[in-house]
mmCIF file as gemmi writes it, N, C-alpha and C atoms, coordinates in Angstrom:
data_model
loop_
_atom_site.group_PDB
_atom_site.id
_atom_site.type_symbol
_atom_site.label_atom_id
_atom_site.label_alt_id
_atom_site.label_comp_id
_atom_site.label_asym_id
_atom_site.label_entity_id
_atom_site.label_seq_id
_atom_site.pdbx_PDB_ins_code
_atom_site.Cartn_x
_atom_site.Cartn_y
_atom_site.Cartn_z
_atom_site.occupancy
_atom_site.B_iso_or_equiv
_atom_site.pdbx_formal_charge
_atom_site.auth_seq_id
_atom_site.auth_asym_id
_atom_site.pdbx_PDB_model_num
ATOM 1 N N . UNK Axp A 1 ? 191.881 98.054 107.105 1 0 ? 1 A 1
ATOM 2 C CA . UNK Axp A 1 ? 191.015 99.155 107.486 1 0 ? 1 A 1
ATOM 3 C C . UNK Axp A 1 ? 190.148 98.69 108.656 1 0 ? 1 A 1
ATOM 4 N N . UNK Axp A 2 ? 190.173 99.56 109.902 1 0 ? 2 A 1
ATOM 5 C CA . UNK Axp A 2 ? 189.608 98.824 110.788 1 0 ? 2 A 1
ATOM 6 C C . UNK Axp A 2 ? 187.823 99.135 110.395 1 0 ? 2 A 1
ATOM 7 N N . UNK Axp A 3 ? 186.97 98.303 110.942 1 0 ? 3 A 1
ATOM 8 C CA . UNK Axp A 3 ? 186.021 97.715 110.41 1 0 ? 3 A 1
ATOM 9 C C . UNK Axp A 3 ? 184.765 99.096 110.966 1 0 ? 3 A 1
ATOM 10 N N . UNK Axp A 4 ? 184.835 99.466 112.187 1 0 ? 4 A 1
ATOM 11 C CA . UNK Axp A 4 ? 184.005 100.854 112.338 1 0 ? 4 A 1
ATOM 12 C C . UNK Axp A 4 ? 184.399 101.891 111.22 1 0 ? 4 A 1
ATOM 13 N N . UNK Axp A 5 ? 185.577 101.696 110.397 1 0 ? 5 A 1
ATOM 14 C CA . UNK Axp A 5 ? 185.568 103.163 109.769 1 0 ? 5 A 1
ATOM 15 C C . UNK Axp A 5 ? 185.208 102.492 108.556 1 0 ? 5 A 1
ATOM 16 N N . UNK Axp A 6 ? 185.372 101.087 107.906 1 0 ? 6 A 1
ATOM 17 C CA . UNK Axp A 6 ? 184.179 101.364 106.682 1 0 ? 6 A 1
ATOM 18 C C . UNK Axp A 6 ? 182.58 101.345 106.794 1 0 ? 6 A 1
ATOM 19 N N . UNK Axp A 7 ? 181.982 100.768 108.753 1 0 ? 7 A 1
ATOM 20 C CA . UNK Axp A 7 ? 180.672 101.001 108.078 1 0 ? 7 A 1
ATOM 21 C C . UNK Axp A 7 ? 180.589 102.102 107.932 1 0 ? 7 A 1
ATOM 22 N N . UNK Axp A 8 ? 181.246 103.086 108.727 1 0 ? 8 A 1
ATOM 23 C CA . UNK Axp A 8 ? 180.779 104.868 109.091 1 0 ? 8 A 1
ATOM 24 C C . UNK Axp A 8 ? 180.802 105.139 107.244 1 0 ? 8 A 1
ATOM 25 N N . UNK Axp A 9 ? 182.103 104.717 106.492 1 0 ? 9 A 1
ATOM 26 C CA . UNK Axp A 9 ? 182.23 104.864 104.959 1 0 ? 9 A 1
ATOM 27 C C . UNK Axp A 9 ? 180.812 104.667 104.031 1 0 ? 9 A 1
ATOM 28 N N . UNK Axp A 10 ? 180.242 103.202 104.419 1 0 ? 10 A 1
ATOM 29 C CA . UNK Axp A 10 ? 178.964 103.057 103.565 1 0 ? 10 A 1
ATOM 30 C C . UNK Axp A 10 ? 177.757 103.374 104.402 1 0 ? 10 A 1
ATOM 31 N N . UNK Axp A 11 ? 177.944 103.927 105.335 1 0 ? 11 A 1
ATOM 32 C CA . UNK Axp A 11 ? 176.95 104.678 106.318 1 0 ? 11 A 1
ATOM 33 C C . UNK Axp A 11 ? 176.452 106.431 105.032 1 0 ? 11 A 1
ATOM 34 N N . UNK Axp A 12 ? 178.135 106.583 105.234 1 0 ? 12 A 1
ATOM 35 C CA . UNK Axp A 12 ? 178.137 107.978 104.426 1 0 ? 12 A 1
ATOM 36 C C . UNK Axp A 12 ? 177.783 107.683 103.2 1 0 ? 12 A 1
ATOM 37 N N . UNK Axp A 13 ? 177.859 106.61 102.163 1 0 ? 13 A 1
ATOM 38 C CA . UNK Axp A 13 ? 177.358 106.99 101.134 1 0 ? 13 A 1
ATOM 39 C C . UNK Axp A 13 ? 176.222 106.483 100.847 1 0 ? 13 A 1
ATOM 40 N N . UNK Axp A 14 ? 175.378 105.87 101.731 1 0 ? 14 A 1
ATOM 41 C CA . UNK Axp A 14 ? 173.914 105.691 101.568 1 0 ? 14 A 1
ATOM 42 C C . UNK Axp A 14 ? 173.55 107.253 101.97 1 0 ? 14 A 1
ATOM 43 N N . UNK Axp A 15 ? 173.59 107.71 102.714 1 0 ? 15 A 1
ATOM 44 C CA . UNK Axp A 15 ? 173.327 109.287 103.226 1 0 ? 15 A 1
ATOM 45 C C . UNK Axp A 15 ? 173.658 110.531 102.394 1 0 ? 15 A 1
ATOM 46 N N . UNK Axp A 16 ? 174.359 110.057 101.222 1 0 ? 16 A 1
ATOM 47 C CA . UNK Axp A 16 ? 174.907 111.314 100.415 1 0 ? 16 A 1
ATOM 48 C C . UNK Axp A 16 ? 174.358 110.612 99.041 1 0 ? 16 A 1
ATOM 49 N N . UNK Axp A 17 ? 174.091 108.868 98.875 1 0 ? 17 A 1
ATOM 50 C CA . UNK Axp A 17 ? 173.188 108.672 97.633 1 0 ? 17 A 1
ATOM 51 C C . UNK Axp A 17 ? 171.893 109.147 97.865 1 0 ? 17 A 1
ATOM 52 N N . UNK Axp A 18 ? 170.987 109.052 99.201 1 0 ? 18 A 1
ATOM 53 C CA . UNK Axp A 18 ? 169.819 109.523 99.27 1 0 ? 18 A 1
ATOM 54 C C . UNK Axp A 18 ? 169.284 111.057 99.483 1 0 ? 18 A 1
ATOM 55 N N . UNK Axp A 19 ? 170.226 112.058 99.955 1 0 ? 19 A 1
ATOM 56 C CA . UNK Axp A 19 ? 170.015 112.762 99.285 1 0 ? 19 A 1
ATOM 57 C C . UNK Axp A 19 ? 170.166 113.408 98.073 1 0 ? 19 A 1
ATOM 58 N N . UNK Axp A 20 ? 170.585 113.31 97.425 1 0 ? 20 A 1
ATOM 59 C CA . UNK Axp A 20 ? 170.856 113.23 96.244 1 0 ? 20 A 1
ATOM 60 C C . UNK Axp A 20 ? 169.698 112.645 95.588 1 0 ? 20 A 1
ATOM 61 N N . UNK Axp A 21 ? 169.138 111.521 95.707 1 0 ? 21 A 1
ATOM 62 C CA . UNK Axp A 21 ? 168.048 111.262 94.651 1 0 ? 21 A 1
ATOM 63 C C . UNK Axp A 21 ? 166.83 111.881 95.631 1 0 ? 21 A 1
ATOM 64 N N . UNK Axp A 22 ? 166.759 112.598 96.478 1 0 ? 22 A 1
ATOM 65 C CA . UNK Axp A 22 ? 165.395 113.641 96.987 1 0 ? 22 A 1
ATOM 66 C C . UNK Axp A 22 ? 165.705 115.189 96.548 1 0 ? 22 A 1
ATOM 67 N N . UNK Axp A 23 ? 167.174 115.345 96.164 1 0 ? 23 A 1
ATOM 68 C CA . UNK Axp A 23 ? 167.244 116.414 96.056 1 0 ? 23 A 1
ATOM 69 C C . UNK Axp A 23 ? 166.944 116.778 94.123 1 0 ? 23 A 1
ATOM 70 N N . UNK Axp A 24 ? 167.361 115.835 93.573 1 0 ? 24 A 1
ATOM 71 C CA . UNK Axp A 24 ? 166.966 115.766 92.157 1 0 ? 24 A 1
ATOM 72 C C . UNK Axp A 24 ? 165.431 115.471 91.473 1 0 ? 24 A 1
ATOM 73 N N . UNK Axp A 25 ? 164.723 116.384 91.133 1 0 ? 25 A 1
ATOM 74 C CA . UNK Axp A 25 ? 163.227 115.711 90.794 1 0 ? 25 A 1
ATOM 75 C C . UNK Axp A 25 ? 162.843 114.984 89.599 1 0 ? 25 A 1
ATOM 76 N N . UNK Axp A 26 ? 162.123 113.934 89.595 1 0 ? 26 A 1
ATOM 77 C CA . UNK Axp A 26 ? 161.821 113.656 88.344 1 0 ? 26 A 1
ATOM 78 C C . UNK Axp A 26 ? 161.203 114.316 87.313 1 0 ? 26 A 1
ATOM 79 N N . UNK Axp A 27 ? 161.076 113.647 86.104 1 0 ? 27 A 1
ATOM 80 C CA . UNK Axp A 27 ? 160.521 114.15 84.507 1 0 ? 27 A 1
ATOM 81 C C . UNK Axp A 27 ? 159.026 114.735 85.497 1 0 ? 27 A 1
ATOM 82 N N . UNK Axp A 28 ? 158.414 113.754 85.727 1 0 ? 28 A 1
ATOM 83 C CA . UNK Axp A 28 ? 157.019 114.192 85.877 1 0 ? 28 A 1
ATOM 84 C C . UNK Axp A 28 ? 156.812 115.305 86.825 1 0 ? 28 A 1
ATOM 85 N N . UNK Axp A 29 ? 157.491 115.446 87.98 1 0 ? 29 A 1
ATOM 86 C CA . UNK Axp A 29 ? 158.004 116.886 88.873 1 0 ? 29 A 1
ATOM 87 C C . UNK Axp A 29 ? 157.859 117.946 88.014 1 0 ? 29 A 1
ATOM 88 N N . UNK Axp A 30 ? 159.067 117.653 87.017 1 0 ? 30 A 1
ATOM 89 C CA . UNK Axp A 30 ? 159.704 119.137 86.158 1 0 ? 30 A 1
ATOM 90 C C . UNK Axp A 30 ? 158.54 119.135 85.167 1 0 ? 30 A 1
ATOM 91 N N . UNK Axp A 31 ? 157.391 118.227 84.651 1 0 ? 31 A 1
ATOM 92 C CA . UNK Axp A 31 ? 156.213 118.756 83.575 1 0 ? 31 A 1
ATOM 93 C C . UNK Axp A 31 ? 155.543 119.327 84.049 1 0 ? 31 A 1
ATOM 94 N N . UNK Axp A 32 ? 155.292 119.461 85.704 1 0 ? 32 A 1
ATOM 95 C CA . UNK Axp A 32 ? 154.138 119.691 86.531 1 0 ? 32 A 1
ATOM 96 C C . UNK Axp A 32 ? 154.248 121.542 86.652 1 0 ? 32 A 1
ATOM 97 N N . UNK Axp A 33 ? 155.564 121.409 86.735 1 0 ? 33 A 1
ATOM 98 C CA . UNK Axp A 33 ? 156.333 122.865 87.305 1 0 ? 33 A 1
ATOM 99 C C . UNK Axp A 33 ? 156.168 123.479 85.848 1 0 ? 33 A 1
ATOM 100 N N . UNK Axp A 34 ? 156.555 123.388 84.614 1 0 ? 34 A 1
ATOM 101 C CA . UNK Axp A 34 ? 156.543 123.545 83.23 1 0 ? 34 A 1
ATOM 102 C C . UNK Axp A 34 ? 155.292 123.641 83.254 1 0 ? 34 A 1
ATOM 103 N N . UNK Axp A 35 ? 154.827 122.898 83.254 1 0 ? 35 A 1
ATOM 104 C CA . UNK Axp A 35 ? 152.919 123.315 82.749 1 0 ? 35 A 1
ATOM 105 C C . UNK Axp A 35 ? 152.459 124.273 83.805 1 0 ? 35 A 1
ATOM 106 N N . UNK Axp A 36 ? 152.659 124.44 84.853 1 0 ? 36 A 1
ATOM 107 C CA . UNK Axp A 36 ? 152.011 125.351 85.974 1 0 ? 36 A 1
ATOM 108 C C . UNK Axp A 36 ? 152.312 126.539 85.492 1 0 ? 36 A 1
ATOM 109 N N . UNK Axp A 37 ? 153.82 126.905 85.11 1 0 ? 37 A 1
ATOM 110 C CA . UNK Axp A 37 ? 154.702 128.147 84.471 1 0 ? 37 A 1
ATOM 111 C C . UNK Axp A 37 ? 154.036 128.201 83.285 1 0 ? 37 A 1
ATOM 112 N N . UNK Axp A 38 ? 153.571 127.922 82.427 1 0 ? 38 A 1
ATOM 113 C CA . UNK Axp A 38 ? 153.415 128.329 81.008 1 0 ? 38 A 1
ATOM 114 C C . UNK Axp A 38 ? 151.754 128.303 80.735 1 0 ? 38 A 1
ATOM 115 N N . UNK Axp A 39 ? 150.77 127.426 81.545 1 0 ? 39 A 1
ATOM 116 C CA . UNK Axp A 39 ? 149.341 128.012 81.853 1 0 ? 39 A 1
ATOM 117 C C . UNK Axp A 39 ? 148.393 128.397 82.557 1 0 ? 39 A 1
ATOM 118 N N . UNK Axp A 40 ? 149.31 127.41 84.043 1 0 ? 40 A 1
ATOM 119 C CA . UNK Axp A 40 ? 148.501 127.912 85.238 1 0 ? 40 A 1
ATOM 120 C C . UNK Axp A 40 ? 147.95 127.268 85.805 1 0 ? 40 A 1
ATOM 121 N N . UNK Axp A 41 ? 147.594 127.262 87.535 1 0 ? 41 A 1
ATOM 122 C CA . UNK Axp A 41 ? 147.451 126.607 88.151 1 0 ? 41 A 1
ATOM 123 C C . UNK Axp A 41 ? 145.749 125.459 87.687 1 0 ? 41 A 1
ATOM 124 N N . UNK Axp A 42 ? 145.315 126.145 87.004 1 0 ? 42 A 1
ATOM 125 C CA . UNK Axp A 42 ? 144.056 124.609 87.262 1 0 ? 42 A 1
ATOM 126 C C . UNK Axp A 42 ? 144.509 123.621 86.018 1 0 ? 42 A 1
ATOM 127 N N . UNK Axp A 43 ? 145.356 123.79 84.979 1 0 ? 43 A 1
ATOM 128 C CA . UNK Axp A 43 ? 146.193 123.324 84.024 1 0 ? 43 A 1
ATOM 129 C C . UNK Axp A 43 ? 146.828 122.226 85.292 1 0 ? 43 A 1
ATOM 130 N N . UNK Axp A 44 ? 147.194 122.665 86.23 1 0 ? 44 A 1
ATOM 131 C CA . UNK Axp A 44 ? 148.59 121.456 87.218 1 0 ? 44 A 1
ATOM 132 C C . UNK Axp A 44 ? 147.482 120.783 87.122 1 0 ? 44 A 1
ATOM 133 N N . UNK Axp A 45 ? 146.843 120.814 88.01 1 0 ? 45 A 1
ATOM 134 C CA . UNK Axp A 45 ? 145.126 119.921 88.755 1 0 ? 45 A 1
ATOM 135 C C . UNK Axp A 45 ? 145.012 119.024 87.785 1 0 ? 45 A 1
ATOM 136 N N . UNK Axp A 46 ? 144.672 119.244 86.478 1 0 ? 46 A 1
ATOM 137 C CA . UNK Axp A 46 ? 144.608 118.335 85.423 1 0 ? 46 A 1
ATOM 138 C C . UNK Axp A 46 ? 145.686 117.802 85.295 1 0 ? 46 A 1
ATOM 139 N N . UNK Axp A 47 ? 146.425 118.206 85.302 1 0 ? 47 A 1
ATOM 140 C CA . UNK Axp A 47 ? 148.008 116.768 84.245 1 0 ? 47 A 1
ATOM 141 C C . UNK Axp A 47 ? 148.68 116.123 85.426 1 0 ? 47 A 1
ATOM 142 N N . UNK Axp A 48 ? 147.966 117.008 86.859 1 0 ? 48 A 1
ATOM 143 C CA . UNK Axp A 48 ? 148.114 115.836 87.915 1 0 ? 48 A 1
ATOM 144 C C . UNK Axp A 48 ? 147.483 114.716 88.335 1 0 ? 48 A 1
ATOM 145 N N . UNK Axp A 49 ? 146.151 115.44 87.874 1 0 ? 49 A 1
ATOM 146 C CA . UNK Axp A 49 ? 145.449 114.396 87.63 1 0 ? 49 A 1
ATOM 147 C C . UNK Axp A 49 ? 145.382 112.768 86.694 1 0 ? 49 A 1
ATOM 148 N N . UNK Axp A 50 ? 145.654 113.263 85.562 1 0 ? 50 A 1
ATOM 149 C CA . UNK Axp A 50 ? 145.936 112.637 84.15 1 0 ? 50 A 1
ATOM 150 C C . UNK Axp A 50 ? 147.662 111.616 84.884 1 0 ? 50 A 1
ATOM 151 N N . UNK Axp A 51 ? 148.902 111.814 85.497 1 0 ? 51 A 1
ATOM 152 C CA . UNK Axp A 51 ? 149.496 111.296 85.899 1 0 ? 51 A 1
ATOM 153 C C . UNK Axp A 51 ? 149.12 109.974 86.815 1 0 ? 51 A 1
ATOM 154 N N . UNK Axp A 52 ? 148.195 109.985 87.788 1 0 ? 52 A 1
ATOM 155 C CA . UNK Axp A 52 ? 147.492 109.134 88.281 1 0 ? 52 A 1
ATOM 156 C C . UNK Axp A 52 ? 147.02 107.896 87.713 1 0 ? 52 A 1
């Protein structure tokens, strides 16, 4: 395999692993969004806080 086409190869999959982990959010993302949905915004302020 000539040698430009595997870096372009692990070029591409650093570029398709990183998005991928920006495009997926974490636990603490999805509690923030969950608690905002179910009491409301000064509820976020706090458990964003409390995350800190």
């Amino acid at each position: 395999m000539p040698e430009g086409l595997t870096a372009l190869n692990g070029l591409l999959g650093l570029a398709l692993t990183s998005a991928l982990l920006i495009a997926v959010p974490g636990p603490s993302i999805m509690f923030l969004v969950g608690q905002t949905i179910t009491v409301g915004r000064s509820t976020l302020l706090l458990a964003a806080e409390s995350l800190r």
